[in-house]
Residue frames as qw, qx, qy, qz and C-alpha x, y, z in Angstrom:
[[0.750, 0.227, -0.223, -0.580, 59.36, 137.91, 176.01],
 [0.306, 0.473, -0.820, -0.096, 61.25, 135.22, 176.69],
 [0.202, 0.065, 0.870, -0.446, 59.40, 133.45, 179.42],
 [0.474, 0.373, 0.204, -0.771, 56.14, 134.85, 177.97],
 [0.611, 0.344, -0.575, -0.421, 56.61, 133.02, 174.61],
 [0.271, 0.072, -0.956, 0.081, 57.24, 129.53, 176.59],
 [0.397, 0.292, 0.687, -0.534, 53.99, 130.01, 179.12],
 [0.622, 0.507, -0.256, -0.539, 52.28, 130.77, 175.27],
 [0.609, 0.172, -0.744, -0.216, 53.67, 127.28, 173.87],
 [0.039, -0.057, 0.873, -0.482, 53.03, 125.27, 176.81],
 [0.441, 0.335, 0.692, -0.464, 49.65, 125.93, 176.94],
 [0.662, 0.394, -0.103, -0.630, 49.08, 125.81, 172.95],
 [0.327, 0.221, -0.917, -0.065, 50.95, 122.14, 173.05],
 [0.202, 0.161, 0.838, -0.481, 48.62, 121.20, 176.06],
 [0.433, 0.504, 0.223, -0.714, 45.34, 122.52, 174.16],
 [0.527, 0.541, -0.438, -0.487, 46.16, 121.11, 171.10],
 [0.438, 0.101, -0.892, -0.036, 46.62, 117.93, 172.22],
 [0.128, 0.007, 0.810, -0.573, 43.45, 118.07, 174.41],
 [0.333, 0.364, -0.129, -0.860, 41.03, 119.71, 172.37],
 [0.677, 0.241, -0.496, -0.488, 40.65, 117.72, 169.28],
 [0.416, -0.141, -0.897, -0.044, 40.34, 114.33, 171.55],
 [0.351, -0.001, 0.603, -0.716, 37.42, 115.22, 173.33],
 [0.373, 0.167, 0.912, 0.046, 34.92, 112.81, 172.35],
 [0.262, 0.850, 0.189, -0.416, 32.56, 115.99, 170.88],
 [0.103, 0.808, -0.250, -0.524, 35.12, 117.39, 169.14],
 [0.344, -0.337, 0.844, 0.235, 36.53, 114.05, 167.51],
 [0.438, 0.362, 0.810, 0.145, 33.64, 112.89, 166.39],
 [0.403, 0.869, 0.213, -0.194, 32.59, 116.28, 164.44],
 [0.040, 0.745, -0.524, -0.411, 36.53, 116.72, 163.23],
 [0.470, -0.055, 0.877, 0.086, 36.23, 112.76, 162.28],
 [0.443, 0.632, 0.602, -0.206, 33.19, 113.76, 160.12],
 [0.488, 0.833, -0.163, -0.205, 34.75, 116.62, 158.10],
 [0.456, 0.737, -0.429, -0.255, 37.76, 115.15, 157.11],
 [0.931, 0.094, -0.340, -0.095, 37.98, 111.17, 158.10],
 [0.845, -0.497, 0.068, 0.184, 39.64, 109.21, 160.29],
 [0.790, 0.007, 0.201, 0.579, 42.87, 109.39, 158.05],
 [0.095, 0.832, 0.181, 0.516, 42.16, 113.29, 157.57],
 [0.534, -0.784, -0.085, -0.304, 41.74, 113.59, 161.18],
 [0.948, -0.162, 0.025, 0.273, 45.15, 111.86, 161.79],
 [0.649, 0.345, 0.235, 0.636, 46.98, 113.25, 159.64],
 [0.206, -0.817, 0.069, -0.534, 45.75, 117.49, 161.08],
 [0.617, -0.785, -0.055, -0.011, 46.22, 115.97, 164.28],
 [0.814, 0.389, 0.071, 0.425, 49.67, 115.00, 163.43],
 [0.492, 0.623, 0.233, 0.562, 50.75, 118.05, 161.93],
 [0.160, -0.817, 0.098, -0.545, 49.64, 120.47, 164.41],
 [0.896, -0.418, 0.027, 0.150, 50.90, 118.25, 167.32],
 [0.672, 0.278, -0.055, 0.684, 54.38, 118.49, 165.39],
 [0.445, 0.616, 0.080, 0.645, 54.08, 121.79, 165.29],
 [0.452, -0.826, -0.088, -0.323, 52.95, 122.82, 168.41],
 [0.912, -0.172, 0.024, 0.371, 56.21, 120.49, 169.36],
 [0.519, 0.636, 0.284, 0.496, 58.07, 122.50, 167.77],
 [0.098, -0.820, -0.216, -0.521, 57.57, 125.73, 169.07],
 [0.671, -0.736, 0.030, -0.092, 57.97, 124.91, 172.54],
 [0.848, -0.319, 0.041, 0.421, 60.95, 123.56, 172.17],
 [0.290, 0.548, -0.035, 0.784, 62.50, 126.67, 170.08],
 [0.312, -0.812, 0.075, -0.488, 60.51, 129.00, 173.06],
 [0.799, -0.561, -0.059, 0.206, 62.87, 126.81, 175.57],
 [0.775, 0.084, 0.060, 0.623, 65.83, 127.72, 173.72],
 [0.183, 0.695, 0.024, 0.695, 64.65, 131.59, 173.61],
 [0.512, -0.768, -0.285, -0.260, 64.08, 131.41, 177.08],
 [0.225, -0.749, 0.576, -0.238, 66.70, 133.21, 180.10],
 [0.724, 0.115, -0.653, 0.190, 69.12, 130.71, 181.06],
 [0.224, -0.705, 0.386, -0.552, 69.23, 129.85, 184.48],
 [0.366, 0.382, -0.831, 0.169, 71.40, 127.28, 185.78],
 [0.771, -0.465, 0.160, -0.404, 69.47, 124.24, 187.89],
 [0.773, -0.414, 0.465, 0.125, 72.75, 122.00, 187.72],
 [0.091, -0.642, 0.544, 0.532, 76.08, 121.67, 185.55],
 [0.808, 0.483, -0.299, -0.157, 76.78, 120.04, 182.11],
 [0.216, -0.688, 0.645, 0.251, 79.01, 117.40, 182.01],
 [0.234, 0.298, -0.805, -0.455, 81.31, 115.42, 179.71],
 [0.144, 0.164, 0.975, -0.037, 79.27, 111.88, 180.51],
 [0.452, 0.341, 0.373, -0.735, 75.46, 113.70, 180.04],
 [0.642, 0.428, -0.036, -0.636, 74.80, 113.44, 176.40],
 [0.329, 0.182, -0.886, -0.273, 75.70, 109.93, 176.10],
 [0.392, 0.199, 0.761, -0.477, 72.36, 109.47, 178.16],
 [0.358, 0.572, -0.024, -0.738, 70.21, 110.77, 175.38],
 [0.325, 0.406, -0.801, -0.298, 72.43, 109.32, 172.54],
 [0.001, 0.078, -0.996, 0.032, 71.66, 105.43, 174.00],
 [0.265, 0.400, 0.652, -0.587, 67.98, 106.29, 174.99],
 [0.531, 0.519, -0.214, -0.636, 66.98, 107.53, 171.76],
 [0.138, 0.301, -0.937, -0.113, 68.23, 104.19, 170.46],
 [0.052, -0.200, -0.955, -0.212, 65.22, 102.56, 171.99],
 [0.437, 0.532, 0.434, -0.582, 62.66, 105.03, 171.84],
 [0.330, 0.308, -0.502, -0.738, 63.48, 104.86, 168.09],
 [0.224, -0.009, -0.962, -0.158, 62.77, 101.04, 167.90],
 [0.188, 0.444, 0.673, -0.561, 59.56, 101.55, 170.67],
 [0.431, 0.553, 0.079, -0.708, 58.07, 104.16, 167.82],
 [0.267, 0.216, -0.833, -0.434, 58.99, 102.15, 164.69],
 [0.160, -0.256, -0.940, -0.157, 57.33, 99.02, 166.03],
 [0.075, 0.450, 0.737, -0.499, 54.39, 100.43, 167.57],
 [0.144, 0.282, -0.183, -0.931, 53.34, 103.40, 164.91],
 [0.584, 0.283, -0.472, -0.597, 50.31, 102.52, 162.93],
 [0.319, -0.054, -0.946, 0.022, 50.14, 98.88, 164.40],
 [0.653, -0.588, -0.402, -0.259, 46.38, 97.54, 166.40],
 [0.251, 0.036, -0.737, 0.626, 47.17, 97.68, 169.83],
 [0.411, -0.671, -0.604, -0.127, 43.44, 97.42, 172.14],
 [0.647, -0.284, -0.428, 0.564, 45.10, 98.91, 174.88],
 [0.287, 0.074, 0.113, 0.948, 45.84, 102.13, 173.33],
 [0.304, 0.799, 0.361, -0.373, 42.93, 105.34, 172.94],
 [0.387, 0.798, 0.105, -0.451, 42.53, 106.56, 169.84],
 [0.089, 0.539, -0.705, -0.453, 44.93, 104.39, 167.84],
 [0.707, -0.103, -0.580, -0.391, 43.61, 101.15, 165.50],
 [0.348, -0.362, 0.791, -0.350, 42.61, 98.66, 167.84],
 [0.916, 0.264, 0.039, -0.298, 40.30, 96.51, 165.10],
 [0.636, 0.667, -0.367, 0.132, 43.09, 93.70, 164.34],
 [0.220, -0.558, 0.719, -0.352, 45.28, 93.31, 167.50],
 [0.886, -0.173, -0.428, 0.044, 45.91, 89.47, 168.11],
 [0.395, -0.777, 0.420, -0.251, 47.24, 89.03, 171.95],
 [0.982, -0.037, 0.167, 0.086, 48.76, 85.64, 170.39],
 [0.537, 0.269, 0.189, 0.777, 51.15, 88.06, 168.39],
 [0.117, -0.938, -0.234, 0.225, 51.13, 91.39, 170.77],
 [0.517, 0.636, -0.175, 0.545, 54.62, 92.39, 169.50],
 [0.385, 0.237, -0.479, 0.753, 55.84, 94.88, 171.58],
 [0.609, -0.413, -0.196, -0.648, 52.44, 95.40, 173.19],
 [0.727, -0.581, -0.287, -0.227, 53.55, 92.79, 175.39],
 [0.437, 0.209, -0.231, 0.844, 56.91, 94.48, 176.73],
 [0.151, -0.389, -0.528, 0.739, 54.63, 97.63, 177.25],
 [0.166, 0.550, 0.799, -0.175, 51.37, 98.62, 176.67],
 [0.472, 0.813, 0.304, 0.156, 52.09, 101.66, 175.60],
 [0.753, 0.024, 0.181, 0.633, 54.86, 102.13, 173.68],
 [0.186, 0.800, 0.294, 0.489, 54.38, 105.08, 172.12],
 [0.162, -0.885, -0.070, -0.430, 54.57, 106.84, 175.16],
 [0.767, -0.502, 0.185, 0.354, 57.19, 105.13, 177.11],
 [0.591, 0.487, 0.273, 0.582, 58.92, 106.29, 173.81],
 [0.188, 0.827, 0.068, 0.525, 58.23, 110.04, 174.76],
 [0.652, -0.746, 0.076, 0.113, 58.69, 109.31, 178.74],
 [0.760, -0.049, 0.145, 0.632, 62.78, 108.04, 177.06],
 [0.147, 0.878, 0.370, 0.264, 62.40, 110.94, 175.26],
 [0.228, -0.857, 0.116, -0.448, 61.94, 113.82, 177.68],
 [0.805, -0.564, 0.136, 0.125, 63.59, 111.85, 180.64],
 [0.835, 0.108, 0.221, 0.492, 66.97, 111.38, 178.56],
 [0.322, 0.640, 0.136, 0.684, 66.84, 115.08, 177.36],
 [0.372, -0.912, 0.084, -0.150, 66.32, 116.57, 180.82],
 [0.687, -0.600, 0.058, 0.406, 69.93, 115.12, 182.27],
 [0.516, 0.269, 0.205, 0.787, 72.19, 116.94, 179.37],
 [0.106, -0.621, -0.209, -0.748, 69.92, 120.39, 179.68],
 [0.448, -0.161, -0.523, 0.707, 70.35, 121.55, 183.18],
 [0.104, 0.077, 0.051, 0.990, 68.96, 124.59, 182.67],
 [0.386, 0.344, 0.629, -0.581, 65.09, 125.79, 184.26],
 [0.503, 0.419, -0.364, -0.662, 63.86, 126.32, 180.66],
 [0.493, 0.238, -0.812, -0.200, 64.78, 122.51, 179.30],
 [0.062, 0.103, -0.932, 0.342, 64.16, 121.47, 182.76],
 [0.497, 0.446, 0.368, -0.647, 60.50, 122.47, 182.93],
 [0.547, 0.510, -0.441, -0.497, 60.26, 121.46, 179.03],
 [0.528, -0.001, -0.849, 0.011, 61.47, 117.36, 179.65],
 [0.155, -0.038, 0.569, -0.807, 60.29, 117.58, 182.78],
 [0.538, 0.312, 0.156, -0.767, 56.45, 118.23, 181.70],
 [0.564, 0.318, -0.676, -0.351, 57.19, 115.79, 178.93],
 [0.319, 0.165, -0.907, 0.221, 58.17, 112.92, 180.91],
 [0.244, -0.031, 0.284, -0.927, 55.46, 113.60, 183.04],
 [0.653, 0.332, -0.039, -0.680, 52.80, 114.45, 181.32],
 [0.609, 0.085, -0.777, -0.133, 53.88, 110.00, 179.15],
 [0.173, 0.154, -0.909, 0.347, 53.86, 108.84, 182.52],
 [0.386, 0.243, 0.498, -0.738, 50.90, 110.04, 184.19],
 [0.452, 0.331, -0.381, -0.736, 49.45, 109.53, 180.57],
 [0.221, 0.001, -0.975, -0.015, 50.11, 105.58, 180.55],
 [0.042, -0.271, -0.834, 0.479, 47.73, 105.45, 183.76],
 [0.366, 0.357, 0.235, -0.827, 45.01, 107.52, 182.72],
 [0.532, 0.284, -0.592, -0.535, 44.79, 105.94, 179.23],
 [0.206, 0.000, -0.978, 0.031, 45.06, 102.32, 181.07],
 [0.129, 0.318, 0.816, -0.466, 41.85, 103.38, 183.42],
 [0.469, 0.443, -0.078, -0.760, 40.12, 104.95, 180.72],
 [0.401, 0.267, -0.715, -0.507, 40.45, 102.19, 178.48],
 [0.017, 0.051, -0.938, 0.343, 39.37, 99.40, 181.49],
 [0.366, 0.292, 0.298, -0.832, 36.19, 101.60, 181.89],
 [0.542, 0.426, 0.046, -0.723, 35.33, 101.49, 178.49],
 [0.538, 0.211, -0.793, -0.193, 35.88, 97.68, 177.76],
 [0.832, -0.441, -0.031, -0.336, 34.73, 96.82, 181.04],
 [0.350, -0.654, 0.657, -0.135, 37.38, 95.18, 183.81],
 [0.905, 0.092, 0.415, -0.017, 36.40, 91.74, 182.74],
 [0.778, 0.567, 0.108, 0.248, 37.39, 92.08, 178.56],
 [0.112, 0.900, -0.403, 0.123, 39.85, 94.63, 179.87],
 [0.329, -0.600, 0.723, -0.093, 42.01, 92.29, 182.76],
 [0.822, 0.189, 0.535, 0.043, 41.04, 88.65, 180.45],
 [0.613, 0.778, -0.091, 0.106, 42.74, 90.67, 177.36],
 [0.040, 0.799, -0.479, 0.361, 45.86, 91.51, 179.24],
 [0.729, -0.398, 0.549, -0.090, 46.29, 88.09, 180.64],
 [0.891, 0.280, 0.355, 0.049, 46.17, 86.73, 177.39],
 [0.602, 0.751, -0.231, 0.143, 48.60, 88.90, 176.18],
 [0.279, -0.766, 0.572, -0.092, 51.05, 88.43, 179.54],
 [0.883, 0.120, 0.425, -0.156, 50.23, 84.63, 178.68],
 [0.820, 0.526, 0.083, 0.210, 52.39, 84.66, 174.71],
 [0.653, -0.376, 0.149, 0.641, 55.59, 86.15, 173.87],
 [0.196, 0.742, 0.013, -0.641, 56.31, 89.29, 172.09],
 [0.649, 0.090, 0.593, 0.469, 55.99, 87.30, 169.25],
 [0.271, 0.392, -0.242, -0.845, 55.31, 90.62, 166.28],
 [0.717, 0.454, 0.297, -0.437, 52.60, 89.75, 163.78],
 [0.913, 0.364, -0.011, 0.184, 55.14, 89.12, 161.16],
 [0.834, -0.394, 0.113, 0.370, 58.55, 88.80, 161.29],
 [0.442, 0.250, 0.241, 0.827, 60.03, 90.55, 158.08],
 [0.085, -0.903, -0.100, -0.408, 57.44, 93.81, 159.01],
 [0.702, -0.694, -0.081, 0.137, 58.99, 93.43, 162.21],
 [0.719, -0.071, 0.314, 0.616, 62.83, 93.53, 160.46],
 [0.406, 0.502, 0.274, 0.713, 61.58, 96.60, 158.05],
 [0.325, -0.908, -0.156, -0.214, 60.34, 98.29, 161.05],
 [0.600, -0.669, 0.077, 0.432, 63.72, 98.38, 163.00],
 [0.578, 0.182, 0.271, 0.748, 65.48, 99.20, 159.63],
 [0.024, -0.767, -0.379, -0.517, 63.19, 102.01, 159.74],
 [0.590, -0.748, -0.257, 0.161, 64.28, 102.66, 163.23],
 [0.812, -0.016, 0.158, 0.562, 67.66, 102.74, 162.40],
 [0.399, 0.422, 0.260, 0.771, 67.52, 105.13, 159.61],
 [0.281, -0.867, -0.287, -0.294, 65.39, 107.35, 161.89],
 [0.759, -0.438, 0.009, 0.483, 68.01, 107.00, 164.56],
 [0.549, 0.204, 0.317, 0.746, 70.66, 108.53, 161.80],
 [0.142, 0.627, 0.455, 0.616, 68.62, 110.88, 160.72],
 [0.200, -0.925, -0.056, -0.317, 68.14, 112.80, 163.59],
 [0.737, -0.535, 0.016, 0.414, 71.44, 113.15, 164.56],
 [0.387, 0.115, 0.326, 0.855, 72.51, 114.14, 161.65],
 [0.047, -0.700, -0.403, -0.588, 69.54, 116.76, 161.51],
 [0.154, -0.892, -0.414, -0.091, 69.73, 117.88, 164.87],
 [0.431, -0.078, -0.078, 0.896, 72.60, 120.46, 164.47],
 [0.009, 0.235, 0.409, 0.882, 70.61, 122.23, 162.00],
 [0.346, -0.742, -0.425, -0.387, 67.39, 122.08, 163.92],
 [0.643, -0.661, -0.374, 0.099, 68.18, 122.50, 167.69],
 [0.128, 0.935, -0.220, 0.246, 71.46, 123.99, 167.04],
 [0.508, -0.613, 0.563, -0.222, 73.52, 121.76, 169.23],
 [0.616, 0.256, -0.730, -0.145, 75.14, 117.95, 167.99],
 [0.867, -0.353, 0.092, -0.338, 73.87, 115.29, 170.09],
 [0.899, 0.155, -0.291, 0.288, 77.09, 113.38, 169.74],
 [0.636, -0.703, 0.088, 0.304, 79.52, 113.90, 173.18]]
């Protein structure tokens, strides 16, 4: 069952995070329970579907695609470091660039980290999954970050030509000068200061939580 349960989460993480953004389906889940309804399910079941997969890697056979060693999990450890700070500042902030996050609001005089990289969010999961594949050797984990890392990368570029489309190349490549054009200056400075504290504590927090979830300490 062991494989069987991971082809089974794979394709209810992929489905669940295709599904409810088709433009159809959004706009009739957007209707019953509101943009901040519609967030907030998507959210949830995203987690969870997270979740899953990564327990069905851990039930899956082990079979060795290259060794552990002592130096690996101090990739992870440093990388998480700035995918925390990438998700902190970018959560819940405008960003034009993005699909399906705000984008009413976004000054490209004050892009924040928007003008680092366009989307953060998902360089965030690419650090992610890329950082967790060199400690987890194993085909299970390796297919699991793997697909992750992927699946942000390829993601960036699809979102960037989707979004170009549907602003048109002009408003799309005259926005994105103007933001290569300022520094990453953050809309305000002290949000900017409660967001990395927020990073911080997030940082903490899953380290200290994943013994108890993943089963394994992330400290070397």
């Amino acid at each position: 069952m062991g494989w069987a349960e991971l082809v089974a989460a794979f394709a209810a993480f992929f489905v669940s995070h295709s599904v409810p953004l088709r433009p159809p389906v959004r706009a009739r889940l957007v209707g019953v329970l509101g943009r901040r309804g519609f967030t907030l399910a998507y959210s949830a079941l995203s987690l969870a579907a997270l979740v899953w997969l990564i327990v069905a890697a851990g039930r899956a056979p082990f079979v060795q695609v290259w060794p552990r060693l002592g130096w690996q999990p101090w990739v992870p450890l440093l990388a998480m470091a700035g995918a925390c700070a990438l998700l902190a500042l970018a959560i819940g902030r405008p960003n034009s660039f993005s699909f399906g996050g705000p984008s009413t609001g976004f000054d490209p005089a004050r892009p924040g980290v928007v003008r680092v990289v366009r989307h953060p969010l998902l360089v965030a999961m690419a650090l992610w999954a890329g950082a967790h594949l060199v400690p987890n050797g194993d085909l299970a984990h390796v297919l699991l970050f793997g697909s992750f890392a992927g699946f942000a990368l390829l993601g960036i570029r699809i979102v960037d030509r989707r979004r170009r489309r549907i602003m048109g190349p002009e408003v799309w490549d005259g926005l994105a000068a103007e933001v290569r054009a300022h520094p990453p200056r953050p809309a305000s400075w002290g949000g900017a200061a409660v967001r990395l504290g927020a990073a911080a504590a997030l940082y903490l927090v899953l380290i200290a939580l994943h013994p108890a979830v993943i089963g394994v300490s992330p400290l070397p």
